[in-house]
N, C-alpha and C positions, 0 to 999 in steps of 0.2 A: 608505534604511532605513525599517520600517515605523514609525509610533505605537502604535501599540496592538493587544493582541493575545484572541484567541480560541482556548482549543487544547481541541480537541476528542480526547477518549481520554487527558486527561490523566497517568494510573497506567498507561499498558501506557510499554514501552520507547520510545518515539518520542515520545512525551508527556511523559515525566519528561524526556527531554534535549533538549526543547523547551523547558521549564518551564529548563533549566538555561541553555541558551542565550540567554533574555529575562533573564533575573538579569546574564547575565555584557555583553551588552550594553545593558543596563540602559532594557530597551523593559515597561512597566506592562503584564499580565495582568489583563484585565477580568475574563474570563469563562474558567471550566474545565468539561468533562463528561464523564462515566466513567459507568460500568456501573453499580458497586454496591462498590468498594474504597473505603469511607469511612472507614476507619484513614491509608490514605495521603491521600483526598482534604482531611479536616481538617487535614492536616500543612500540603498546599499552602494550604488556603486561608489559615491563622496563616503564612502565610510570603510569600503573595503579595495577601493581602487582594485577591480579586477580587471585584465587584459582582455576580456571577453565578454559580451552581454547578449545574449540571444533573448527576441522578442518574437514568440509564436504569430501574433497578429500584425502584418504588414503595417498597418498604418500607424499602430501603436511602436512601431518600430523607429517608426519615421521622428514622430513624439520626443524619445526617447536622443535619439541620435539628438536633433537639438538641441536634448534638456543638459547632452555632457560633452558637447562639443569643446568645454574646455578641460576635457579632463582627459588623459591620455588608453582611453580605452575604448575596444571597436564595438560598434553596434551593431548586429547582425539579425537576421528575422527566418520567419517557417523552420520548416521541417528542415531544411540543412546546416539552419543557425544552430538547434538544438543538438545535430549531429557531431557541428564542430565546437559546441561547446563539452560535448560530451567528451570526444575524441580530444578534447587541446593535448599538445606534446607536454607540457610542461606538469601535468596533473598526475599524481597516485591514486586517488581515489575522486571516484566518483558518485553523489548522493543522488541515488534516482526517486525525486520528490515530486514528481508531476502526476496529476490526475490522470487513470485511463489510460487506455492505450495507445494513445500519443508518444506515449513515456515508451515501446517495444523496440522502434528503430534507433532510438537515440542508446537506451541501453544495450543492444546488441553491439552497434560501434565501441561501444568504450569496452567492451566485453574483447572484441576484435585487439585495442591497442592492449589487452593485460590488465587491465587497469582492476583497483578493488572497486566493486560494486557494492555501496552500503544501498540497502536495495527496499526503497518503501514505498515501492509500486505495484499492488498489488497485482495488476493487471497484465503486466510483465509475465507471470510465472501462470497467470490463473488462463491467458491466451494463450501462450505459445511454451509452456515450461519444458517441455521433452526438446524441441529446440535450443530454447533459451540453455539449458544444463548441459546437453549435449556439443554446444558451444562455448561454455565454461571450459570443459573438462579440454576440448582441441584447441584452444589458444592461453591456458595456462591462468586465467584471471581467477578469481577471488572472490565468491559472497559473503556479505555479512551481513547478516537479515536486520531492519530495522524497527519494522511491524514490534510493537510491546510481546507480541506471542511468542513470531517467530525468534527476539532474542533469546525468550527467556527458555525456548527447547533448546535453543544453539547452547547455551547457556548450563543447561541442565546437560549437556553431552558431553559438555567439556570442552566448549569451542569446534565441537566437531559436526559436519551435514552427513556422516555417515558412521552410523556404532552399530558392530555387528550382532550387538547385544540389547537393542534397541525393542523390546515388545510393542509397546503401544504408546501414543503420543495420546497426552491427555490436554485440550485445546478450551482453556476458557472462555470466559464471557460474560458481561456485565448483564446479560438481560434488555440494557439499552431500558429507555422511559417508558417504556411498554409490557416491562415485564411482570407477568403472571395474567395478561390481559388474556381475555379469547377473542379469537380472528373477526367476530364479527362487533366487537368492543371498537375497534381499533381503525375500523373501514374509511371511517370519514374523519381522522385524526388530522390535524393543519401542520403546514409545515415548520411552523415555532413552534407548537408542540415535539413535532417529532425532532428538531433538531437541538432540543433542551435534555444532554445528556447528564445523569447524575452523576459521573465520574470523571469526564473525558473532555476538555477543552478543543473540540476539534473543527474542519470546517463543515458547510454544510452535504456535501453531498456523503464525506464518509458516515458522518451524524445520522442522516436519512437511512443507510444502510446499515447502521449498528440498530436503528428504530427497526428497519425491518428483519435485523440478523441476516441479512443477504452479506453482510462484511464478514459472518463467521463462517460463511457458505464460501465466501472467497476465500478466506486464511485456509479453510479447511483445504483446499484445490493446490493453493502457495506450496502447506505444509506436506503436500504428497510427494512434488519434487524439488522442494529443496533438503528433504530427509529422507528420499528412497523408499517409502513406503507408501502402500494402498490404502483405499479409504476406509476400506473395516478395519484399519489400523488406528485410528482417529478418533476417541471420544472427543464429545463437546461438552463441557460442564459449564454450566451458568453458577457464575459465582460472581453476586450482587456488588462485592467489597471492592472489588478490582486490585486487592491485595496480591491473589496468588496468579503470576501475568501467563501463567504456563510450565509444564511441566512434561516426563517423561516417566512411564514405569518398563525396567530393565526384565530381561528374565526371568530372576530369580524374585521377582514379588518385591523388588526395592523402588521405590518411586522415589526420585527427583523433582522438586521444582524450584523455579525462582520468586522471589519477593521481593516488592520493593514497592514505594508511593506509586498514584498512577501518575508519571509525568513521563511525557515522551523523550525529557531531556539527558535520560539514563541510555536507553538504548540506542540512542543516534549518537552521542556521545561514547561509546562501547563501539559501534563498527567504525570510529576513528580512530579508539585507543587499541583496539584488538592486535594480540594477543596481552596487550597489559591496560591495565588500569588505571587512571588518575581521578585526586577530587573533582566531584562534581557542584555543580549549581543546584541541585535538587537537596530536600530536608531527607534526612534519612527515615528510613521507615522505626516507627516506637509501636512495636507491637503491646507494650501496655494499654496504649489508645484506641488499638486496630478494631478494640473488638472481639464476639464471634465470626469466623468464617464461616461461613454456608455451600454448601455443594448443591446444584440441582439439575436435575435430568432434562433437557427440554422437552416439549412437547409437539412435536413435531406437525402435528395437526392443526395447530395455533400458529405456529411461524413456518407457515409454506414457501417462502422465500429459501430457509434453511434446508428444506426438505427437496428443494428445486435444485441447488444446489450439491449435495448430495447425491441426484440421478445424472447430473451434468457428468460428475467427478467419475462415477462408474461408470458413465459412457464413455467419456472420452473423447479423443478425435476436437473436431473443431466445436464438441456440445460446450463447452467449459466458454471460449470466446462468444457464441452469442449469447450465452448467459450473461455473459459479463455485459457486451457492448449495450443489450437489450434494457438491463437493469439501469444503465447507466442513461441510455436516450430516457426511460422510464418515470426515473429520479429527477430528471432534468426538467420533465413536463409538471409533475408532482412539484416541481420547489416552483414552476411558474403558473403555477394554482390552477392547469389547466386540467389535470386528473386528482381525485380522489388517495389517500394512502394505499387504500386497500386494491387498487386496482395496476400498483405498481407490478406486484405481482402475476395479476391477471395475464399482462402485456407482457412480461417475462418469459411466463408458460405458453402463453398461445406464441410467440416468435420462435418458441424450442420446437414445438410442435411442426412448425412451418417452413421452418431454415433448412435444407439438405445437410447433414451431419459429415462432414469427410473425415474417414477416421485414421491417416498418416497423412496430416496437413503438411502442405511447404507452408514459407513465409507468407508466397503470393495469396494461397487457399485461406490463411487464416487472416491478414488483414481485407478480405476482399468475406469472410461470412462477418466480420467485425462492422463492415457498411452495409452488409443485405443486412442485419439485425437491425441496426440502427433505424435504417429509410423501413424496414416494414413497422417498428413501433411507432414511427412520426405519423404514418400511415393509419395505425388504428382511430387515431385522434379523429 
């Protein structure tokens, strides 16, 4: 189990129940940092007295510093706030919970001090993952994937990101509110629909992306380098239950998988306890209740999003980053009612289409296609 902790996105859903799970295992929170929710971020700090508070938005920072002037912790803001929250000396682990690529410099830093990354940023590994691992393995640090997927393969290896007996990673999926629809059902869907998931209590912008399976499109990208493998190594099963969180079949025709309720409070709780286990906050799974389980193939033609993804992955190079930052400007227009569902995608494809591909990014090459993506979908608008 870790000592001390750093949770980065404190106020979105995976950060409050990270914040919930160091209380209940009773591991000290150093350091928190969030965007600009300083109603909820004062709540945590009077609750977890942490020695560090980074606030992405300057002026929310400002806010903030007021709101705990009497409480003995520093208020810091932007991109170097998140850095040194990331980096604090006094942390073991650190939870990379922030939206987007925001989250790549802060977790490379604490990558830098050693630190363990419980790592639920997708965007981390789906931007710059050959970087990102290749900087694991040269300063000694630690993943522990927090994604429900990526547990449950880490999970199914035996706590391991590398088995040389590893065949094929089998990558679920709940389908998201949309499933069994076809592409042109779906075009003009609103964003409470799309963010009314039947399984998954989450915020809106990963919601929107489970609606368009562009989040399986990204795990799929996650799953290639944080487990050493290529993407025809990768099935995606859509399995409605949200029972079976992920899996692996070995060699010899043996498959592994994990199960358990769908609560995120399992696996972010797990890259805390890793390599041991304690009670958790979660009901156990009663497979008398569960149900049938269903297995289904997606249909690639129906979720282009999923399929866009997929030619990201085999390209390679900086394609995976504007995928990602494109999706994400996208999503962002989509929740502020200003595009259509079905056109997320549209924006997606044409900015792949348009972006120069470089295929052995630096750091500088890949946050630098992560803002051509962005400014050309603001663009199409």
């Amino acid at each position: 189990m870790v000592n001390h902790l750093s949770i980065l996105g404190s106020t979105g859903s995976i950060g409050r129940q990270s914040l919930d799970a160091a209380a209940h295992l009773g591991i000290p929170v150093r350091a928190i940092a969030a965007n600009s929710n300083t109603n909820l971020m004062e709540q945590q700090v009077r609750q977890f007295l942490p020695r560090l508070a980074a606030v992405y938005d300057e002026a929310a920072a400002k806010r903030l510093r007021l709101a705990v002037a009497d409480t003995p912790t520093k208020v810091v803001c932007g991109m170097d706030g998140l850095i040194e929250a990331a980096a604090a000396p006094d942390t073991d682990c650190v939870v990379t919970a922030v939206s987007g690529s925001v989250g790549l410099r802060p977790t490379l830093a604490a990558i830098d001090c050693g630190k363990r990354i419980a790592l639920a940023n997708k965007e981390t590994l789906v931007c710059a993952g050959a970087l990102v691992m290749e900087r694991v393995a040269q300063r000694g640090a630690e993943v522990i994937p927090v994604d429900s997927e990526h547990s449950a393969i880490f999970q199914s290896l035996g706590g391991r990101l590398r088995h040389p007996e590893l065949k094929r990673i089998l990558l679920t999926a709940s389908g998201g509110p949309f499933r069994g629809m076809r592409r042109e059902e779906v075009y003009d869907k609103t964003p409470a629909q799309a963010v009314a998931h039947p399984n998954w209590n989450m915020g809106a912008k990963i919601s929107v992306d489970s609606a368009t399976m562009m989040n399986k499109g990204l795990e799929l990208i996650e799953a290639m380098h944080l487990f050493g493998v290529s993407p025809d190594r990768i099935s995606v099963l859509i399995h409605p239950q949200s029972v079976v969180h992920s899996g692996v079949e070995f060699c010899d025709g043996s498959v592994v998988v994990q199960m358990a309720v769908p609560n995120m409070g399992l696996p972010i709780q797990y890259a805390m306890t890793y390599p041991d286990r304690a009670p958790s906050l979660c009901e156990p799974l009663d497979l008398f209740s569960s149900g049938d389980l269903r297995f289904e193939r997606p249909e690639l033609a129906n979720i282009p999003c999923l399929a866009l993804a997929i030619t990201a992955a085999q390209r390679g190079g900086t394609a995976p980053c504007i995928l990602s930052a494109a999706n994400e400007a996208a999503v962002a227009l989509f929740l502020a009612e200003k595009i259509p569902f079905g056109k997320i995608c549209e924006c997606v494809a044409e900015t792949l289409e348009s972006i120069h591909i470089i295929d052995a990014p630096s750091l500088g090459d890949i946050l630098e296609a992560d803002r051509a993506a962005r400014e050309y979908v603001k663009g199409l608008v």
